[in-house]
N, C-alpha and C positions, 0 to 999 in steps of 0.2 A: 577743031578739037579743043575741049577746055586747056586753062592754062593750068601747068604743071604746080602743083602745092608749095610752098614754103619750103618743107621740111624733104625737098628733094634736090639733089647737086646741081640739076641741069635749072633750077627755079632760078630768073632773072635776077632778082632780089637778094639770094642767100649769099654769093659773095660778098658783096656790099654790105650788110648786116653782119657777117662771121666777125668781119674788123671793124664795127661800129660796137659802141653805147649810146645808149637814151637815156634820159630822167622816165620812171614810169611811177604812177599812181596807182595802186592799189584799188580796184571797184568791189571786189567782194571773197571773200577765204574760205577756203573748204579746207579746216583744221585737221578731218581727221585724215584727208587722202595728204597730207602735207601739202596741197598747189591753191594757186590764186591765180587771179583772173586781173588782168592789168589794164593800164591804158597811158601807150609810149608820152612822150612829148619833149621838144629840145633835141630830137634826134637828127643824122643825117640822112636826106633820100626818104629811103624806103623805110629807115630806123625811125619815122618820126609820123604821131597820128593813127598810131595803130592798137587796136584790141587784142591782144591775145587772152587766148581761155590757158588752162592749164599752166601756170607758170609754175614753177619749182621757186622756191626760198630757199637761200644758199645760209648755212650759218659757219660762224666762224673757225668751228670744232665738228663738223659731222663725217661720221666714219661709217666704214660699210656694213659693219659689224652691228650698228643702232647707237652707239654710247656718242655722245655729242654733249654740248651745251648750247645752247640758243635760247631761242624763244619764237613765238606766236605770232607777227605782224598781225596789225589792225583795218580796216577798213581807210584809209584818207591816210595811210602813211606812205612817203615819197622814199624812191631806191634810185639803183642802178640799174639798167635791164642791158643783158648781152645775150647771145646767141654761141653753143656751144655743138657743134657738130649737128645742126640742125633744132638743137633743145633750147627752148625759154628759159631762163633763169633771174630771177631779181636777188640783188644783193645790199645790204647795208640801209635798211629802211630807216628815216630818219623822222624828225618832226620838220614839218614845214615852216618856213618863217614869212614873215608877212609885215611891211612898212608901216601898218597900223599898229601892232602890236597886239593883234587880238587873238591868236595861236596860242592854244593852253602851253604852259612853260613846266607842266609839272609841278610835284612835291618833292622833288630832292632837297633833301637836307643842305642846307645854304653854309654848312659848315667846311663841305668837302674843300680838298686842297689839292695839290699836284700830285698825281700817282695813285690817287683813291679810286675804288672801282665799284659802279652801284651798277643792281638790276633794279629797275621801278617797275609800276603799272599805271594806271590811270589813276586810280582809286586810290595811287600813292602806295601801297606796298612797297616794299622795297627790301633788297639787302643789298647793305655797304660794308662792303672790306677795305676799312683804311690802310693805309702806308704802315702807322704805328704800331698793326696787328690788331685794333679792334674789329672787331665783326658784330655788326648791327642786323638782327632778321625786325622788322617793321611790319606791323600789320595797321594799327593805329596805337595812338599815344596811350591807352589802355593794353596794349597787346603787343609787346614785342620784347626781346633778349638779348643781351647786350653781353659780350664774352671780351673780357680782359686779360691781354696776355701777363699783364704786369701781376703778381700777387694772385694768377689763374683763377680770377673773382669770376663768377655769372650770376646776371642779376634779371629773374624776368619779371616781369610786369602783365599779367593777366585777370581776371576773374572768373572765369571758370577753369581748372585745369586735369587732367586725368592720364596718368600714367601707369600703363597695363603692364606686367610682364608675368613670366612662368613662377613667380617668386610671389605674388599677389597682385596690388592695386593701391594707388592712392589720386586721390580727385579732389579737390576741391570746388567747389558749386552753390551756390547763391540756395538756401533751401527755400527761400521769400522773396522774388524779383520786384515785390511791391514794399515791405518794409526795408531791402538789403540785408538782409539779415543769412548770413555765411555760414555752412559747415564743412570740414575736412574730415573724409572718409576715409582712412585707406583699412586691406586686409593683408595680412601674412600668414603664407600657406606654409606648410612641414612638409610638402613635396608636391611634384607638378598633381599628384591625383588629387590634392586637396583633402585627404582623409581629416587633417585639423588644421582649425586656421584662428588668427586673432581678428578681429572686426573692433575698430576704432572710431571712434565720430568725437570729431572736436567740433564747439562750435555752436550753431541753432540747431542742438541734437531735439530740441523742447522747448516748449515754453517757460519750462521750469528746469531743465539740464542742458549742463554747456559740455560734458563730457561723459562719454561711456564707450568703455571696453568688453567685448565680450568675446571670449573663447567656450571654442567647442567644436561641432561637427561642421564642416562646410555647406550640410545641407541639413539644417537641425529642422527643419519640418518634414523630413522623409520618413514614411512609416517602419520601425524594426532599427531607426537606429539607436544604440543604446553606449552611449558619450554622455560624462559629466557636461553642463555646462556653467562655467564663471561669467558674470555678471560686476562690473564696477562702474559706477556713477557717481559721477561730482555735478551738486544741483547750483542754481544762480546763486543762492542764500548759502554756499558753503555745506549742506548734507552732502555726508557720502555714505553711500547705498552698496551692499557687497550683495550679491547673491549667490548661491551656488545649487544649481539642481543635480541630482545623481544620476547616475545611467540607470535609469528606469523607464520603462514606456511612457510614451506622452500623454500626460495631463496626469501626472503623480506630483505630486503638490512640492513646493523646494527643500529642497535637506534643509539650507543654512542660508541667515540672512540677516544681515547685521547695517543700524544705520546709525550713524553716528554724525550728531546735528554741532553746529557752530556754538554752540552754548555749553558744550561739554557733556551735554548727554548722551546716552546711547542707549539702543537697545539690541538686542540679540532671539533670533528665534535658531531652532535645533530640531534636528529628529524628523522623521519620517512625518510629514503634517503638520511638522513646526510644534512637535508636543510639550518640546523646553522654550520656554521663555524668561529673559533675564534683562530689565532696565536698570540703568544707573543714572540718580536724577542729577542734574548743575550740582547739586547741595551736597552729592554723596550720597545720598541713600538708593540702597539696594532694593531689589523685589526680584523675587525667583518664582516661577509657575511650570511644574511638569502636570502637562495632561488635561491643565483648567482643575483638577482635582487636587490637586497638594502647594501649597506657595509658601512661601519664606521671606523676611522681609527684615532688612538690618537700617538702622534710623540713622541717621548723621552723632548721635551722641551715643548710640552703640545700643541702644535697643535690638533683640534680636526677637522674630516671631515666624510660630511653625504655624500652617495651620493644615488641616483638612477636609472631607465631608464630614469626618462623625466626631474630631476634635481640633484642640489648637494649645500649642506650648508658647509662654514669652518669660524674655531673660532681658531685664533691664539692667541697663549700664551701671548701675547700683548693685547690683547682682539678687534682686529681687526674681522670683521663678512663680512659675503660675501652669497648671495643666490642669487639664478642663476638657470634659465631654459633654456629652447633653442629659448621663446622668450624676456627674460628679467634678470635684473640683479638688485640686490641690494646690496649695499655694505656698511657699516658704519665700520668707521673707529676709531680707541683707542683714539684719538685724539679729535674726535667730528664732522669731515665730514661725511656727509652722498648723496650718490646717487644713484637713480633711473632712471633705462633707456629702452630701448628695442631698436627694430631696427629700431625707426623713431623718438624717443623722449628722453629727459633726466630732472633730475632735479637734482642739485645740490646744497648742501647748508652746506657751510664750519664754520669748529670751530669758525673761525672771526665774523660770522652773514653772508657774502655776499653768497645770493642767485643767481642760473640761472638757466633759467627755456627755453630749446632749444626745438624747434618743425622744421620739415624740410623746411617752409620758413621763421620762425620768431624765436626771441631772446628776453627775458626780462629778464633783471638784476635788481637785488636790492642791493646795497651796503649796507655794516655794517652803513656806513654816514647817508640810506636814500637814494641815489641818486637812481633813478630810468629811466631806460633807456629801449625801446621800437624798437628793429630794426626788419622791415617784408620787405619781398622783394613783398609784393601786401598792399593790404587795408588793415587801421586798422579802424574797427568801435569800437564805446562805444554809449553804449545804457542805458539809466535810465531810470527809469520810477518815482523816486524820488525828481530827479534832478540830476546836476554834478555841483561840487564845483572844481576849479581849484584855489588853495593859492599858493602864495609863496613868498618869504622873499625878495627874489632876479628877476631880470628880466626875463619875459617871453617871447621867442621866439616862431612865430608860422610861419614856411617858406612852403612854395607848389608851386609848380614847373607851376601847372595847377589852372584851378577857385576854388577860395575858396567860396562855399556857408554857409549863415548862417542863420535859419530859425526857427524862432519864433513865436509864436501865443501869446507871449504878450510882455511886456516891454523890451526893450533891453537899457541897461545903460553900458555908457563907462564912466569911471571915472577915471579922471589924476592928481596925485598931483603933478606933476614937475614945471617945469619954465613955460611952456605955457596953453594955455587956459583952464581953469578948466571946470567943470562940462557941460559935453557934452550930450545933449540927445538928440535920434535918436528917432521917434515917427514910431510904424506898421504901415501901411506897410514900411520896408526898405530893399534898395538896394546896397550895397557897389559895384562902380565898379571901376577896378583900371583907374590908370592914363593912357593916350595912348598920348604921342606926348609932342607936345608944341606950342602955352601956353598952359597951363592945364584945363582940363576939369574940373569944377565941379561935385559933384556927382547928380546924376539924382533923389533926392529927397529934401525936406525939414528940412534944418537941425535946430533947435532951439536950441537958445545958453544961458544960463542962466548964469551971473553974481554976 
């Protein structure tokens, strides 16, 4: 008959092993069923020189329930092996030491002291909980977090980092693994469904921007949805950039959009396609554009100017005035001249009082004196239907090149206060006709002479 197994009471062997231990080494782990596979050595009898499959790893803290602390044993690490009611068991896996020195000794931190408690790994990993209450998680010296009870400081030390929760997100992430070149993203939502969130990027947002904020939909490329959205960017050189589009279907052009550069300028667009437009230069000077069709324009020394498609108004800092179309003009001046013109007539009329009043074949002046002057290159008629009063203080000229007629339907009275003959009356009908030759002709009517 074969002989009886190991893991049976009447087995030669099993007494002898229940109250022995062996050193055993470790040949190869099967992690996820928790057992390894050993090989005794240093034992007594029958405890000593033997393969067992399936061992069990015993940890310091394991309960039946799962909740434990331990860890993994390795391949070539040395225990304890006992025998428990027939079951393999290895406990307290250690490093091996060796009189050459050639046994990896780990990367613990060479700081530790009495009472400090590390987990390591190969790879050096580690977490130390000191006496003092520091707690060190260790990944490598670019990656790990250092918690201070003193002043409850925490200080981590990473390069890429990303922290999710129902509240939003924040990461930071290398956006250039070849330049180094860094940004920090985080979002904040207004509730877990994300209906509106803020979207932040610090950092290598750009080539040309190190920050921009932007609010609005959680999902602002979904079709139908209709959420403002804000826009703020601060560039390398100092521009900051506002945007704001309206809740309009997508690809309707930005309500509002303002940038305002390091040099003190700025400029402003507005309206449904950005139809107002307003820059303000370093120097001060203003420009106003609604529609590309009407502008406005105020100069650092206070020049003001309107313009649009069929005209344009300017008000100089002098208080000089000017309006203009494309058939006329008006201008008054700070002074007190004022003119009106277009393309066939003008009228002028200066601070002094003298008046001119040009038409394309005639001319009338009125001096500040009074003088009044009359030049047309054809006829001038006057027509009353009151009368016409001709006065004057001084001599009247009346010269014509051609027949002078003059024609009345009642009295005509010529009357002379000089050196000769006084009171001259010409009775209707009368005919003045000039003189022809010599002797002279008299006039061809009746003239009566009263003394």
């Amino acid at each position: 008959m074969p002989e009886n197994t190991l893991y049976e009471k009447n087995h030669r062997n099993r007494q002898e092993q229940a109250f022995g231990i062996a050193l055993g080494k470790i040949i190869s782990v099967d992690a996820v069923n928790r057992v390894c596979t050993i090989a005794t050595m240093m034992g007594h009898g029958s405890m000593n020189d033997q393969v067992v499959n399936r061992v069990q790893w015993l940890n310091a803290d394991a309960n039946p329930d799962g909740d434990e602390s331990g860890s993994i044993p390795r391949k070539g690490s040395m225990g304890l092996v006992f025998f428990v009611n027939g079951e393999t068991f290895i406990w307290g896996y250690f490093r091996p030491q060796s009189k050459g020195g050639s046994a990896k000794q780990g990367s613990e931190n060479p700081k530790l002291v009495e009472g400090d408690k590390i987990i390591s790994t190969k790879a050096g990993n580690r977490l130390t909980i000191k006496r003092s209450g520091l707690i060190e998680l260790y990944s490598k010296d670019t990656l790990q977090r250092l918690m201070f009870p003193m002043g409850s400081k925490i200080i981590d030390l990473c390069r890429h980092y990303k922290l999710k929760a129902d509240g939003g997100t924040i990461e930071w992430t290398p956006a250039n693994k070849v330049t180094g070149t860094l940004v920090h993203n985080s979002e904040f939502a207004n509730s877990v469904m994300r209906a509106f969130v803020i979207y932040e990027q610090r950092g290598y947002v750009s080539s040309s921007i190190i920050s921009k904020v932007t609010v609005g939909a959680a999902f602002p490329g979904v079709s139908g949805t209709k959420v403002p959205t804000y826009t703020h960017t601060i560039g390398i050189s100092g521009q900051v950039t506002t945007t704001v589009t309206p809740p309009v279907p997508e690809g309707t052009p930005t309500g509002f959009k303002s940038v305002l550069n390091p040099d003190g300028s700025l400029k402003i667009l507005a309206g449904a396609g950005q139809t107002f437009e307003c820059t303000v230069a370093t120097t001060g000077e203003l420009n106003l554009s609604v529609n590309k069709i009407a502008e406005a324009s105020v100069s650092v020394k206070g020049d003001i100017a309107l313009k649009n498609k069929v005209g344009e108004a300017t008000i100089s800092a002098l208080g000089d005035i000017a309006l203009k179309n494309k058939v006329a003009e008006v201008t008054m001046a700070a002074k007190g001249d004022i003119a009106v013109k277009n393309k066939l007539a003008s009228i002028a009329m200066k601070a002094s009082g003298d008046i001119e009043i040009k038409g394309p074949g005639a001319t009338v002046t009125i001096s500040a004196a009074g003088e009044i002057k009359v030049d047309s290159k054809t006829k001038i008629t006057m027509a009353s239907k009151a009368g016409f009063d001709i006065k004057s203080t001084g001599p009247v000229n009346i010269e014509g090149v051609g027949p002078m007629n003059i024609k009345n339907k009642g009295l005509i009275s010529l009357d002379g206060t000089g050196s000769g003959a006084t009171d001259f009356v010409l009775c209707n009908p009368t005919t003045l006709s000039p003189f022809t030759g010599a002797p002279l002709m008299p006039f061809s009517t009746t003239i009566k002479v009263s003394k």
